[in-house]
N, C-alpha and C positions, 0 to 999 in steps of 0.2 A: 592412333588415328581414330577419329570421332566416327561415329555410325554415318554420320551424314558424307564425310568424305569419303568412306567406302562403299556407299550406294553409288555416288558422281562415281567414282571407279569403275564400278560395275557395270552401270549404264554405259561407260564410252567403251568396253569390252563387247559389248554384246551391241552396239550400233556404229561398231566399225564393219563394214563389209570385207570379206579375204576373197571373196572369189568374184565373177563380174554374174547378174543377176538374169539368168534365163529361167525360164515357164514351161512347163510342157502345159498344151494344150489339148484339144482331141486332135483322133489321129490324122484326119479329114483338113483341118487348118495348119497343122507343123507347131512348131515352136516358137516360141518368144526369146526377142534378146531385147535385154536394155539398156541402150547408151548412155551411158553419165560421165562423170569426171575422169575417168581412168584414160592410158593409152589406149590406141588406136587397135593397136596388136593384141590388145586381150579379148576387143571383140572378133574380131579376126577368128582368132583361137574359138572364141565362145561357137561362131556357127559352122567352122569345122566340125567341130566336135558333135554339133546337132546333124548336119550331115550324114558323118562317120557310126553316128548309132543309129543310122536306120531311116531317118527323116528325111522327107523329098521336096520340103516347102518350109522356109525360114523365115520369120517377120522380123525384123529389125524397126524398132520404136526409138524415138527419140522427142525432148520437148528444147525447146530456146535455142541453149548456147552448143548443145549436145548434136544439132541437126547436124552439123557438119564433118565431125565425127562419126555420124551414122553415114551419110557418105562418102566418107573415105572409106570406113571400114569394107560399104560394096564393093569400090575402084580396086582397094589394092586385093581383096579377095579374088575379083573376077579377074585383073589384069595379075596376081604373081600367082598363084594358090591354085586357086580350081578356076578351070579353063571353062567346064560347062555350066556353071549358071550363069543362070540370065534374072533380067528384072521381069518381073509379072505384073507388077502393078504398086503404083504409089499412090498414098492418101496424105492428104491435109487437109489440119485443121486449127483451129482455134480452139483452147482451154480455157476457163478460167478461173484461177486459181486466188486463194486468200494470204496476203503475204502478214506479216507482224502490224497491230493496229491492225486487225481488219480489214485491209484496203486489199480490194479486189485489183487484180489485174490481168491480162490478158499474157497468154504463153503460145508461141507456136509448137505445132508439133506435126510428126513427120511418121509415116511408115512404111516402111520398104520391104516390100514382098518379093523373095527367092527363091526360083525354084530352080534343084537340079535337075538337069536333060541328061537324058543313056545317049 
């Protein structure tokens, strides 16, 4: 194997993501999750678990194709999962982002803020 092919190796190892990508933030805002490609159920999972360690307010970010996804993820959380949160507050916006060739273009993006009630 050429040095060159074991770099490209290397790189797709370390730019595959294995777990779904959340943030701690300070402790006054909560946590970050963020919606991308994956199932719906691993975000699900993801703000459980930001819950479950202690956190009483979760953001769920999303951009484009991903919005609806960050959607679901609140529905089926609040309607199968955890009974007491609720929505606190949603934001959009407008991105804009540089694709290949330079060319600018425009991304939706979403954020959905939860918080758990006692």
């Amino acid at each position: 194997m050429t040095e060159e092919n074991q770099k490209v190796k290397n790189n797709r190892k370390e730019k595959s993501p294995s777990k779904v990508k959340s943030e701690e933030k300070t402790e006054a805002s909560g946590k970050v999750v963020f919606v991308g490609q994956k199932p719906v159920k691993n975000y699900v999972i993801a703000v459980m678990m930001d819950f479950n360690s202690g956190s009483n307010q979760v953001v769920i970010k999303a951009r484009g194709r991903a919005i609806t996804k960050a959607v679901d993820t609140f529905e089926l959380l609040r309607r199968a999962f955890l009974k007491n949160v609720r929505l606190d507050g949603v934001t959009i916006s407008t991105e804009q982002v540089t694709r290949e060739g330079n060319q600018k273009a425009n991304v939706s993006a979403i954020e959905l803020t939860i918080v758990r009630s006692e």
